[in-house]
C-alpha atoms as a printed R data frame, in Angstrom:
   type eleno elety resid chain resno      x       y       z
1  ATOM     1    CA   UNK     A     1 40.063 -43.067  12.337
2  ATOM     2    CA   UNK     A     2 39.516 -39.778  10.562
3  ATOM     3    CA   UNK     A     3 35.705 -38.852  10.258
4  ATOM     4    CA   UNK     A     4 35.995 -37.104   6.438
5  ATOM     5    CA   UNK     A     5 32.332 -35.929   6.713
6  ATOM     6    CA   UNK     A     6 33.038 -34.249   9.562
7  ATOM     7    CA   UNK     A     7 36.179 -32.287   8.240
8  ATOM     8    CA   UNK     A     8 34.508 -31.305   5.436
9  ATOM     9    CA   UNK     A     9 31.286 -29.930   7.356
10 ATOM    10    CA   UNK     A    10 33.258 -27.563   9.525
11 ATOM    11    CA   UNK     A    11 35.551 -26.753   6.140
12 ATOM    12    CA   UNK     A    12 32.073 -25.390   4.945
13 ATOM    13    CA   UNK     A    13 30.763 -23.920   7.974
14 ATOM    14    CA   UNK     A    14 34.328 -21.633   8.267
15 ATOM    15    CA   UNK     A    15 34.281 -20.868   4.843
16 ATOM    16    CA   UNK     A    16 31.173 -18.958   5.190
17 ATOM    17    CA   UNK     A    17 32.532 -17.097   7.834
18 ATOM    18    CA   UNK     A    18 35.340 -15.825   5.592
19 ATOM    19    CA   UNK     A    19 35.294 -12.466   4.359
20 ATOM    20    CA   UNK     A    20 34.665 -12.469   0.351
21 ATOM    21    CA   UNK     A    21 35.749  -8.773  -0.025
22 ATOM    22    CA   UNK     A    22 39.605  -9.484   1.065
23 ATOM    23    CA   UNK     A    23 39.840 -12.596  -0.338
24 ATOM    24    CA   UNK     A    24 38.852 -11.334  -3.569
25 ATOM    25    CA   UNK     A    25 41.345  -8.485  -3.143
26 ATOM    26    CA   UNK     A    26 43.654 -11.043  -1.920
27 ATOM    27    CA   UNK     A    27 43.442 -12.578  -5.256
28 ATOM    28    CA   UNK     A    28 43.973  -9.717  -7.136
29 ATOM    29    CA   UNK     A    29 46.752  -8.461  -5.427
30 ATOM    30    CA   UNK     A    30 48.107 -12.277  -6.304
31 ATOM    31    CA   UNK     A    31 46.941 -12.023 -10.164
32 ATOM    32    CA   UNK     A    32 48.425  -8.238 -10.228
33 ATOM    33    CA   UNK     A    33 51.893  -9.387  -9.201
34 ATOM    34    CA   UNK     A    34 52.209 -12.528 -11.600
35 ATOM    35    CA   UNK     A    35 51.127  -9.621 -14.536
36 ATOM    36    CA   UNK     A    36 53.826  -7.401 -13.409
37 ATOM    37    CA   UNK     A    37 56.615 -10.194 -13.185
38 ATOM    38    CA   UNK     A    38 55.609 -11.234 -16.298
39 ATOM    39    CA   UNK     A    39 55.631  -7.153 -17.877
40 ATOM    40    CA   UNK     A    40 59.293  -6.998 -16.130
41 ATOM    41    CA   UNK     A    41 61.452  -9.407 -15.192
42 ATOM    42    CA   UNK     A    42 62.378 -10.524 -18.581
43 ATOM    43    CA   UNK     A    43 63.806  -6.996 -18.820
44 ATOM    44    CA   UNK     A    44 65.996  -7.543 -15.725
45 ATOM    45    CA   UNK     A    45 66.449 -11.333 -16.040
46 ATOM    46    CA   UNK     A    46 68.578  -9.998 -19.415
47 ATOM    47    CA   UNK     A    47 70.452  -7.121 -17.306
48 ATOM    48    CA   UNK     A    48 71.711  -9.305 -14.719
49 ATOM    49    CA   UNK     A    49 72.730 -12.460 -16.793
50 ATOM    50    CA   UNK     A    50 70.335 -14.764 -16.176
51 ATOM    51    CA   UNK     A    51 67.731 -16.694 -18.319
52 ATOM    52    CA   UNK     A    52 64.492 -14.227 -19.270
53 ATOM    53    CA   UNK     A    53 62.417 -16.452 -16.775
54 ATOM    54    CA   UNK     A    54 64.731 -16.975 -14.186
55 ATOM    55    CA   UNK     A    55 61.914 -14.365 -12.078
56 ATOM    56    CA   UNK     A    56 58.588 -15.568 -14.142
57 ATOM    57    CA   UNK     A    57 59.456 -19.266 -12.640
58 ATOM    58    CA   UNK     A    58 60.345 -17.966  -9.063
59 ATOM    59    CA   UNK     A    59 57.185 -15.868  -8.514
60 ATOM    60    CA   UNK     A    60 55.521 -18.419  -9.705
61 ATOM    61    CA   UNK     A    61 56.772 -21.221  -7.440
62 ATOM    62    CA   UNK     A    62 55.882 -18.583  -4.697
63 ATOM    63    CA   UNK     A    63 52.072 -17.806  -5.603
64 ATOM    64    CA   UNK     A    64 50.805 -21.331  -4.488
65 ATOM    65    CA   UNK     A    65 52.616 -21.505  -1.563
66 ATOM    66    CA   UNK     A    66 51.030 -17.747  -0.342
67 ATOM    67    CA   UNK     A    67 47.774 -19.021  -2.002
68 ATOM    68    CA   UNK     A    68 48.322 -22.310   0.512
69 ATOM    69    CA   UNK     A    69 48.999 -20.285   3.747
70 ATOM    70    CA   UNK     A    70 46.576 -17.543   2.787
71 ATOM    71    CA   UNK     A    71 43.666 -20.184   2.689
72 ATOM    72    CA   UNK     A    72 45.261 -22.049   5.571
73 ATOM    73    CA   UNK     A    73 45.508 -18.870   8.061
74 ATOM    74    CA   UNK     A    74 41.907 -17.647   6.762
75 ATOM    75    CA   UNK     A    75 40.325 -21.129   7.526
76 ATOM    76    CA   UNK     A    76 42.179 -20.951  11.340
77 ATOM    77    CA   UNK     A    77 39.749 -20.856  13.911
78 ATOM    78    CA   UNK     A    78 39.854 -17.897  16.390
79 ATOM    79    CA   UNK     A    79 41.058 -19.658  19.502
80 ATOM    80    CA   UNK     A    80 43.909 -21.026  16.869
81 ATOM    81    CA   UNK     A    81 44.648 -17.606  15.362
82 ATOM    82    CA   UNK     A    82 44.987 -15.587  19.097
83 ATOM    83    CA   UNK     A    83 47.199 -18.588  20.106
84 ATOM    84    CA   UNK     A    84 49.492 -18.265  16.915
85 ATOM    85    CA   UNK     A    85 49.500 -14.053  17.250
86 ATOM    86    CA   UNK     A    86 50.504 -14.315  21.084
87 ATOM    87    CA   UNK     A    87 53.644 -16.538  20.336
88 ATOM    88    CA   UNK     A    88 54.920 -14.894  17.140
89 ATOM    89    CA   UNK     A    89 54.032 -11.124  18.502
C-alpha cells in the first residue's frame, strides 16, 4: 500500500530545495512564449492557409506538458538525475 503522507512529506522537503530564481524565470520564459504566439501566429496561421489558431492551440497543448516535465525533472532526486544524465549523455 502507498503511504500518501509520506509522498507528500518528501514532495515538501524537495521542493524547498528547488531553486526559486530559475523556476521563476522558467515561468516567464513559459508566459513570454504563449504572449508571442498569441502577438504572431494569427499572422502566419493566415499566410499558410490554416485556421488563425491553428499555432495559439498547439503551443498551448505544449506548455503543460513542459510545465509537467519541468516540475517532474526539478523534483528528481540527485542520485535519479546523475543516473538519467549518464544514459542519455
Amino acid at each position: 500500500m502507498i503511504d500518501l503522507k509520506y509522498i507528500k512529506t518528501k514532495l515538501i522537503e524537495q521542493g524547498r530545495s528547488l531553486d526559486k530564481g530559475i523556476m521563476y524565470g522558467a515561468f516567464l520564459l513559459l508566459f513570454f512564449g504563449v504572449f508571442l504566439t498569441l502577438a504572431a501566429s494569427p499572422a502566419v496561421a493566415a499566410r499558410n492557409h490554416l485556421t488563425w489558431a491553428h499555432f495559439i492551440v498547439k503551443h498551448l497543448f505544449f506548455v503543460p506538458v513542459a510545465f509537467a516535465v519541468m516540475m517532474g525533472i526539478a523534483l528528481l532526486p540527485l542520485k535519479w538525475i546523475r543516473r538519467v544524465a549518464f544514459i542519455i549523455f
